[in-house]
N, C-alpha and C positions, 0 to 999 in steps of 0.2 A: 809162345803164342800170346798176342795180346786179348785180354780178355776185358770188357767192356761190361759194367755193373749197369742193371736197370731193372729198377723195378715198376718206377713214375712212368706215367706213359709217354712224357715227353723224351723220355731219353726211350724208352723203350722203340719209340717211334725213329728217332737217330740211327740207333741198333740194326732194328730193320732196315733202314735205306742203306745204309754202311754194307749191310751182308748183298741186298739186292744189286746194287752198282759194282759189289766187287766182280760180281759176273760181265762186266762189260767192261769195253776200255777205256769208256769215255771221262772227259775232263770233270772232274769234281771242282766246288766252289764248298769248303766247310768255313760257315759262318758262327759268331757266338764270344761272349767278352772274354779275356784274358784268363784264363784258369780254367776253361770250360773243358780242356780233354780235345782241343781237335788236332795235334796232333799223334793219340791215340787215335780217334777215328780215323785219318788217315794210314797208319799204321794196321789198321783191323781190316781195312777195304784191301791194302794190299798183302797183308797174311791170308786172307779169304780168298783170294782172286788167283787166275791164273799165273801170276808174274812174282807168287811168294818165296819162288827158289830163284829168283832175279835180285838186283840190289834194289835199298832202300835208301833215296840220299835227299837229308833234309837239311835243309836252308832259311836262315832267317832273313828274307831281305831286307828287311829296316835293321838289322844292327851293322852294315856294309855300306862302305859309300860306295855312289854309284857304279867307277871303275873298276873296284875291287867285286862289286857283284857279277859286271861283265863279264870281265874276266875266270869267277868261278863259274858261272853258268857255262859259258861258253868256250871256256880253254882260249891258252893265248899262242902266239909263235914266236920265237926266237926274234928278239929286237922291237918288240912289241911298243915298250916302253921302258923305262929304267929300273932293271934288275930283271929283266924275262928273257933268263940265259938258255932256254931252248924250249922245247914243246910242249905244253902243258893242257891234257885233258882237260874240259869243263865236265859241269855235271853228265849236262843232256850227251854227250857222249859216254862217259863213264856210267851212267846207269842200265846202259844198253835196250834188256825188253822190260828193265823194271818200272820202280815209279820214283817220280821225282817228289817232294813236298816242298813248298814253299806259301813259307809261312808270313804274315805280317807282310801279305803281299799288296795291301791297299796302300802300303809306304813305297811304294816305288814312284820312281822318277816320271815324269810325262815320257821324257825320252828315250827310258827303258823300255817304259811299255808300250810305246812305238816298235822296239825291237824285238820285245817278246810277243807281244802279237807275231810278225811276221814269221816266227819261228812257230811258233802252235799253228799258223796258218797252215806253211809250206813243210814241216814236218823236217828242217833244214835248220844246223847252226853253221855261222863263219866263224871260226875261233878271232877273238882279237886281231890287230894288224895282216892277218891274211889278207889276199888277195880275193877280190868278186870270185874267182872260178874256186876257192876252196873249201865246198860248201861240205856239209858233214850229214847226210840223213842219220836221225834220230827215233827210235821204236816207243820211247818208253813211258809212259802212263802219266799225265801231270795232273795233282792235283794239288791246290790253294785253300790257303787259310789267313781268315781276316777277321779284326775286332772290329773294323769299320764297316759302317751299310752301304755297301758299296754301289746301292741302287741310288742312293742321295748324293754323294759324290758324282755320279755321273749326272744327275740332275743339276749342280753346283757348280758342272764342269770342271771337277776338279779329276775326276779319273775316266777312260775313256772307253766311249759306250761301245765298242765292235769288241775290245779285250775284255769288260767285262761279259757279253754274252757268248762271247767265245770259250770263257771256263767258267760260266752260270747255267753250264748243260746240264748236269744234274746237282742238285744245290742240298747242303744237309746244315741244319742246324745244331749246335750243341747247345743245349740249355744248363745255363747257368745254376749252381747247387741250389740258389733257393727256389727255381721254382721245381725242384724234383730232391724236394726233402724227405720222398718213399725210401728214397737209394742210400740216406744217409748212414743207417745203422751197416748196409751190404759194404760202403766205403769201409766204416771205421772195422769190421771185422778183418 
């Protein structure tokens, strides 16, 4: 069980939301710089929540290039591309009623997240190289984690404004060690 230290009230306030959202299924947005713990916080929402005997399957999408992320998300088919010698689950399949994370998700592609919109939309993946009719309904819980403000990116037009308020349904922050140096002495014990 993951266990989440808070004594500052800005993390205690995290805590709280973390527990409260694990009771719904809805899409998460955990925002906060690099070291901050969110994918503990993800990890705590789906240990708390209904989908904790379900998988857990986390992804960093910035350290994959595009195609290669595709393809894990989404599972690919035999002849896909070169070296996709037969059928290969993506996540959104393989997780089933669980929760997906994906992390460093303000690094995706415009073109990705044209596609994963569509898929959080319609609750549907196409594995790679399939065909229009091979559509995969998907159950299970998504929620994102970003170092970027991704309210300003969409103002910059650099990321795009229906996907992010598509997983800024309930939004949690991790605040950074220094401003909840209450918690420091509970880390180091």
């Amino acid at each position: 069980m993951i266990e989440l230290f808070a004594r500052s009230p800005k993390m205690r306030e995290a805590v709280n939301l973390a527990e409260r959202v694990s009771a719904t299924d809805a899409n998460v947005l955990i925002t906060g710089e690099s070291g901050t713990g969110k994918e503990l916080v993800a990890r705590s929402i789906h240990e708390l929540g209904a989908r904790q005997r379900e998988p857990f399957l986390a992804i960093n999408c910035g350290a994959l290039s595009e195609s290669l992320l595709e393809s894990e998300l989404f599972g690919h088919v035999k002849g896909a591309f070169t070296g996709a010698t037969g059928y290969k689950k993506g996540m959104f399949e393989s997780a089933g009623k669980g929760t997906i994370f994906l992390d460093e998700f303000g690094e995706m592609s415009s073109s990705m997240q044209v596609r994963l919109l569509r898929v959080l939309q319609e609750h549907k993946v196409r594995p790679v190289g399939s065909e229009d009719s091979r559509e995969i309904n998907f159950n299970a819980r998504v929620v994102v984690a970003t170092n970027r403000d991704l309210k300003r990116e969409v103002a910059e037009g650099r990321f795009r404004q229906d996907l992010y308020y598509r997983v800024n349904v309930l939004p949690i922050r991790s605040p950074a060690l220094r401003d909840r140096l209450d918690d420091l002495s509970l880390l180091v014990d």
